[in-house]
C-alpha positions as CSV (number, residue, x, y, z in Angstrom):
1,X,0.0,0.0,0.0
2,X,1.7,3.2,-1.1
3,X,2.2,6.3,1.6
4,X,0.0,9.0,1.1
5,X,0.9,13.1,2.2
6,X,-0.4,13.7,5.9
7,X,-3.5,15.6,5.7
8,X,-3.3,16.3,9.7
9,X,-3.3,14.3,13.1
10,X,-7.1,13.4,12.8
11,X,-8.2,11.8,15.8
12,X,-5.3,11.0,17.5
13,X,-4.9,14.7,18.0
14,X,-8.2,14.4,20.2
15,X,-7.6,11.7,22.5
16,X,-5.1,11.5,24.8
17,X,-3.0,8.0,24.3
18,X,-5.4,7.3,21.6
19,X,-2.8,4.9,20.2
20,X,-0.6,2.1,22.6
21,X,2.6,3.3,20.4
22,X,4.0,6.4,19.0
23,X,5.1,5.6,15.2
24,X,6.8,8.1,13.3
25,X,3.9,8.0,10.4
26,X,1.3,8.9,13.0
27,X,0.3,11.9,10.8
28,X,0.3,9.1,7.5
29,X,-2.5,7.5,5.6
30,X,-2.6,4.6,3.6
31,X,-5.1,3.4,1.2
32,X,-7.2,0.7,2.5
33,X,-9.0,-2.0,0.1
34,X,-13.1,-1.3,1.1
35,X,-13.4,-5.3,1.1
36,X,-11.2,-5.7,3.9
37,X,-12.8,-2.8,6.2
38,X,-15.4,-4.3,9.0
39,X,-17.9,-2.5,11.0
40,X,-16.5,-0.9,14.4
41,X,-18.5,-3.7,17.0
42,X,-18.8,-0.7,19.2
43,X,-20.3,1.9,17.1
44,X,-22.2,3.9,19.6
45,X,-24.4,5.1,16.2
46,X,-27.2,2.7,16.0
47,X,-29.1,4.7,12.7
48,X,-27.8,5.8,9.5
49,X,-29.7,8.0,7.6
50,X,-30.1,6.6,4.5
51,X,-31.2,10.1,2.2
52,X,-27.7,11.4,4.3
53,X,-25.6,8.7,3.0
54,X,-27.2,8.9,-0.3
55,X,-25.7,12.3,-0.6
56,X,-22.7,11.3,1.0
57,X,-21.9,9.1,-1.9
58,X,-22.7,11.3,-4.8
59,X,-20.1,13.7,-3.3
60,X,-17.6,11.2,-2.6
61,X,-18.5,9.6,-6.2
62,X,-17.1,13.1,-7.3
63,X,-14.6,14.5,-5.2
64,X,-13.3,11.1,-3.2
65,X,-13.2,10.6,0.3
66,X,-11.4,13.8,2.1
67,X,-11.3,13.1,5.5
68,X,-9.4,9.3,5.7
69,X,-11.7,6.9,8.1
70,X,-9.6,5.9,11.3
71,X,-8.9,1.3,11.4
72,X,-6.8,-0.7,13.4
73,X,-5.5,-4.2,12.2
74,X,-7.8,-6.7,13.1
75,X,-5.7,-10.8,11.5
76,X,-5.9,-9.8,7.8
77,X,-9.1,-7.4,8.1
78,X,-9.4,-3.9,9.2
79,X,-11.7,-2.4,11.7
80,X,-13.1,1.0,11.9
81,X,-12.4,3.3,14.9
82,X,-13.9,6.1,13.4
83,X,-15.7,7.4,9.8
84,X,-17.9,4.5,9.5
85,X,-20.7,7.0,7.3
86,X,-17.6,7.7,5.0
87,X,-17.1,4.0,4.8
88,X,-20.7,3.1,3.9
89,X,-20.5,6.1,1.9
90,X,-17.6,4.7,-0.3
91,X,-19.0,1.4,-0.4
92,X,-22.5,2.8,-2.1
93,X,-20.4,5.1,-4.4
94,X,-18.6,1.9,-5.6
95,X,-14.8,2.8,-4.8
96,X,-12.7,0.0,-4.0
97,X,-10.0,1.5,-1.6
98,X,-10.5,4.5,0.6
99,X,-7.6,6.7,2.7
100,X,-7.5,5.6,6.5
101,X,-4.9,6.2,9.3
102,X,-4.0,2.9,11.0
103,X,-4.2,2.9,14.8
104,X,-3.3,0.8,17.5
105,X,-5.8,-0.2,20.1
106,X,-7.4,-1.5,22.3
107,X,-11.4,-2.4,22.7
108,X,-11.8,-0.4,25.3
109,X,-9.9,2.5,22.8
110,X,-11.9,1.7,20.4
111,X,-15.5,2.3,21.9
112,X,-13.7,5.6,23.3
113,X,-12.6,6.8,20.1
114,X,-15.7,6.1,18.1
115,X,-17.4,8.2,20.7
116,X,-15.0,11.1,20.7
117,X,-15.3,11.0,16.8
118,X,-19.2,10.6,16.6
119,X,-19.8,13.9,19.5
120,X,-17.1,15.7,17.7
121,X,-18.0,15.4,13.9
122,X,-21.9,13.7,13.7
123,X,-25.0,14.8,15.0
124,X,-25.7,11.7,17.6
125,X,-29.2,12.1,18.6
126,X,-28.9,12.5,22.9
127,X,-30.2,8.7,23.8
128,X,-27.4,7.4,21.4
129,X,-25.0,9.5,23.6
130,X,-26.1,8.5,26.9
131,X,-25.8,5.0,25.7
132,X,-22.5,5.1,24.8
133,X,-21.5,6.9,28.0
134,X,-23.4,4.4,29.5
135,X,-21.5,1.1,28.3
136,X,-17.9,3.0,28.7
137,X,-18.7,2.7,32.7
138,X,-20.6,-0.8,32.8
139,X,-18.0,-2.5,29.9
140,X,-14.8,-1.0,31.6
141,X,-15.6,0.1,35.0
142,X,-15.4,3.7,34.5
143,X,-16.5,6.5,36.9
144,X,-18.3,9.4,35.3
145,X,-15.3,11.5,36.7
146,X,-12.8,10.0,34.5
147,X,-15.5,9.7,31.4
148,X,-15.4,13.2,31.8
149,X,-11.8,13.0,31.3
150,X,-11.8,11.0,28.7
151,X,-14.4,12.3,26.2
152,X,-13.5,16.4,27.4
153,X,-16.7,16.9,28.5
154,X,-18.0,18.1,32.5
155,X,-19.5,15.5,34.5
156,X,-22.5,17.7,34.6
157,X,-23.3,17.0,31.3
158,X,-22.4,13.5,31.3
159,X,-24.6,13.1,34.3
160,X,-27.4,15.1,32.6
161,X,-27.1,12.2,30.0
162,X,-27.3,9.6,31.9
163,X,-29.9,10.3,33.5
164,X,-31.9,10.7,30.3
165,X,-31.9,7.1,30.5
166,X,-33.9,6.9,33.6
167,X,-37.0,8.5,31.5
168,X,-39.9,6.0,30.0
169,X,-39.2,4.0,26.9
170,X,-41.8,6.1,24.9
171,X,-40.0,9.5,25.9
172,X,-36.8,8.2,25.4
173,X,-38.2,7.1,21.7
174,X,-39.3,10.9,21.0
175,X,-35.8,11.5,21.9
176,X,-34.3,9.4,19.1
177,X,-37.0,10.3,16.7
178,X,-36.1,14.1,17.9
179,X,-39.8,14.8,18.1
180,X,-38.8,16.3,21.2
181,X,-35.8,18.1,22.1
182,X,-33.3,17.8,24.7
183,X,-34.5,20.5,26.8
184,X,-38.0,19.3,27.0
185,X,-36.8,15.8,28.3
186,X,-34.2,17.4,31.2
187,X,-37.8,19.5,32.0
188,X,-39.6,16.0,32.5
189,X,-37.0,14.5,34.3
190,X,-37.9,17.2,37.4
191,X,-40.7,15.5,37.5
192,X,-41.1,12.2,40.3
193,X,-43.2,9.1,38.9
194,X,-43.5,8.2,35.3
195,X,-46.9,8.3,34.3
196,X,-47.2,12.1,34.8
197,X,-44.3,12.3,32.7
198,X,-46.1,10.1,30.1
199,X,-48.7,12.5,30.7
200,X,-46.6,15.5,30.2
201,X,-44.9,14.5,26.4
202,X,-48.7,13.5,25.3
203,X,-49.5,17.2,25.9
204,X,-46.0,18.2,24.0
205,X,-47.1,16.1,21.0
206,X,-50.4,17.3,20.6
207,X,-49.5,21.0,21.4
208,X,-45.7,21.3,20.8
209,X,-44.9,22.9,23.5
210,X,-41.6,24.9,23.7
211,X,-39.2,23.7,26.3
212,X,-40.1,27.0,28.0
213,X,-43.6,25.9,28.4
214,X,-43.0,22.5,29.5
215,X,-40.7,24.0,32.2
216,X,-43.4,26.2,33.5
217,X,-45.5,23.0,33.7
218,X,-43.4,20.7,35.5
219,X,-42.7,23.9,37.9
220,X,-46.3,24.7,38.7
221,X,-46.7,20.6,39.3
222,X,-44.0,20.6,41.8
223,X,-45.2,23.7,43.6
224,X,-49.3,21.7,43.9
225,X,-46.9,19.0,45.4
226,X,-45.0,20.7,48.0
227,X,-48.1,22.1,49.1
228,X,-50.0,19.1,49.1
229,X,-47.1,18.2,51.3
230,X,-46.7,21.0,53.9
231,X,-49.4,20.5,57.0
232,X,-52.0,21.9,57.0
233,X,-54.2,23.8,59.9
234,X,-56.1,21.9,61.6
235,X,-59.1,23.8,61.0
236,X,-58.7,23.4,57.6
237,X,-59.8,19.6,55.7
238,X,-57.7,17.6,54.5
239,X,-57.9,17.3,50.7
240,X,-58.6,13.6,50.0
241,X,-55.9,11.6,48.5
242,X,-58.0,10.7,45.1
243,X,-59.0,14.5,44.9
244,X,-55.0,15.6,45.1
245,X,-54.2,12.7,42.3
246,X,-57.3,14.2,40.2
247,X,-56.1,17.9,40.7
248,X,-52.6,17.0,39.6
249,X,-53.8,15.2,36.7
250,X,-56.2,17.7,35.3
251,X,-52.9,20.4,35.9
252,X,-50.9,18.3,33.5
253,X,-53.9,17.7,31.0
254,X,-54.7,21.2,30.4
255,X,-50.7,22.0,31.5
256,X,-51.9,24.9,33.6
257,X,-52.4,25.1,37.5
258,X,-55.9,24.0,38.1
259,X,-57.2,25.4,41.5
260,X,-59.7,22.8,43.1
261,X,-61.4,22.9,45.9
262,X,-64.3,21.3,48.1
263,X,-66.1,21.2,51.2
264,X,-67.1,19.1,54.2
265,X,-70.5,18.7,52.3
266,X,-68.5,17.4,49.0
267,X,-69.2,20.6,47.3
268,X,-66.8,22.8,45.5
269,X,-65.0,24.2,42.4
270,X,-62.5,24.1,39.1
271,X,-61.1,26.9,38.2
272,X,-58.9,26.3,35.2
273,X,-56.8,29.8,34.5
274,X,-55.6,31.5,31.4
275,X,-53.2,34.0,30.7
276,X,-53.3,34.7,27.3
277,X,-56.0,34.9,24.0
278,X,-54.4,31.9,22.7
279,X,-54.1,30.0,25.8
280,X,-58.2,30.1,26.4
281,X,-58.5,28.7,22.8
282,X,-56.4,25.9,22.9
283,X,-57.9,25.2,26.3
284,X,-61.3,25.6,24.7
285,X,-60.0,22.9,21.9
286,X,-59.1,20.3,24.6
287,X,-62.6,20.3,25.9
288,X,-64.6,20.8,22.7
289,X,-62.5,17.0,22.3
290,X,-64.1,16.2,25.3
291,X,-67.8,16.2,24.1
């Protein structure tokens, strides 16, 4: 395979001891038969656009592949590290070698530097993230401290990915579909139990709410349960339990902060407040459903 000019230090200028040995080609490429080129097993992308690598190819079909995919030497195969859409790419636009550094490394390298590569240079969706900082701890014992380290970004945010994984399958789904975005899931996630959060991204769908909006929501639902939660004076009577569950819940279908209220007698009220034009009229719309 003949030596190619260096077009830069790719990833290995990303990742600290991304390779196990300094070579003195470390900023060479070579040119890599496409039939010998495997799938990276730990691909943290799980879906490829297939419009996106349509267009991929045409380009490539035209101009070649300008950014060389990352392998390491795998027996007499090749495995990608990172590039695998250029690699599909090539193989659609029919070109039977394509310009890839050669690494050293290790698997737990390799799921470390597909990572860095995919948050760096493709648009993961967030669930695909989380997932992939996710199997870096379980598959090789890492704390989120020294993911951190390892991918440059603060624990804050790996910890605010994480923990998108703690959100209902169907949420999670909207995620990856990006019917919702980001911001509207870390909303939910202030919210305790699941169903009310099920509750919360119906209301999103139906109405798209900005994150804004769902914020202001989840707010006003945690301020009805802190209240429900404070004691109350003993003159005053207790709300029954089913009442509190129906007040929340009628909060979170119309998402504004329904005021109930009821008597010793079983008499009472619901007032459902407005503060805008177009806030009565979608409210109007959710009960003209109704009938």
């Amino acid at each position: 395979m003949a030596k190619k000019a260096a077009l830069g230090k790719g990833l290995g200028a990303l990742i600290d001891n991304a390779n196990d040995t300094k070579s003195k080609h470390n900023d060479m490429f070579d040119e890599v038969e496409v039939s010998l080129i495997e799938a990276n097993p730990y691909q943290p992308r799980t879906v490829f656009e297939e419009q996106a690598l349509e267009e991929l190819a045409e380009s490539i079909a035209k101009i070649g592949v300008i950014s060389p995919v990352t392998l390491r030497k795998q027996g007499d195969k090749y495995q990608i590290i990172a590039g695998e859409r250029r690699f599909r790419a090539s193989k659609k636009a029919g070109l039977e070698k394509i310009p890839a550094y050669i690494r050293k490394a290790g698997d737990d390298s390799m799921l470390e530097m597909a990572l860095v590569e995919n948050i760096q240079r493709e648009d993961l969706d967030a669930i695909e993230i989380a997932l992939s900082y996710q199997r870096l701890m379980d598959e090789f014992d890492l704390t989120q401290d020294v993911v951190s380290k390892r991918v440059g970004k603060k624990r804050a945010t790996i910890a605010n990915y994480l923990r998108l994984l703690k959100l209902p399958a169907e949420i999670q789904l909207g995620i990856r579909d990006r019917k919702i975005q980001m911001g509207h899931a870390r909303a939910m996630l202030g919210i305790d139990d699941a169903q009310t959060q099920l509750m919360v991204y119906e209301q999103i769908m139906e109405y798209d709410f900005s994150v804004r909006k769902v914020e202001e929501i989840v707010r006003e639902l945690n301020e009805e349960s802190r209240e429900e939660s404070e004691p109350v004076p003993v003159p005053r009577k207790k709300l029954p339990e089913e009442y509190k569950a129906l007040k929340k819940h009628l909060s979170s279908f119309f998402g504004v902060k329904v005021a109930f209220s009821r008597d010793e007698k079983g008499e009472g009220k619901i007032s459902i407040p407005f503060s805008s034009d177009e806030e009565l009229e979608r409210i109007i719309s959710i009960l003209d459903k109704l009938q």
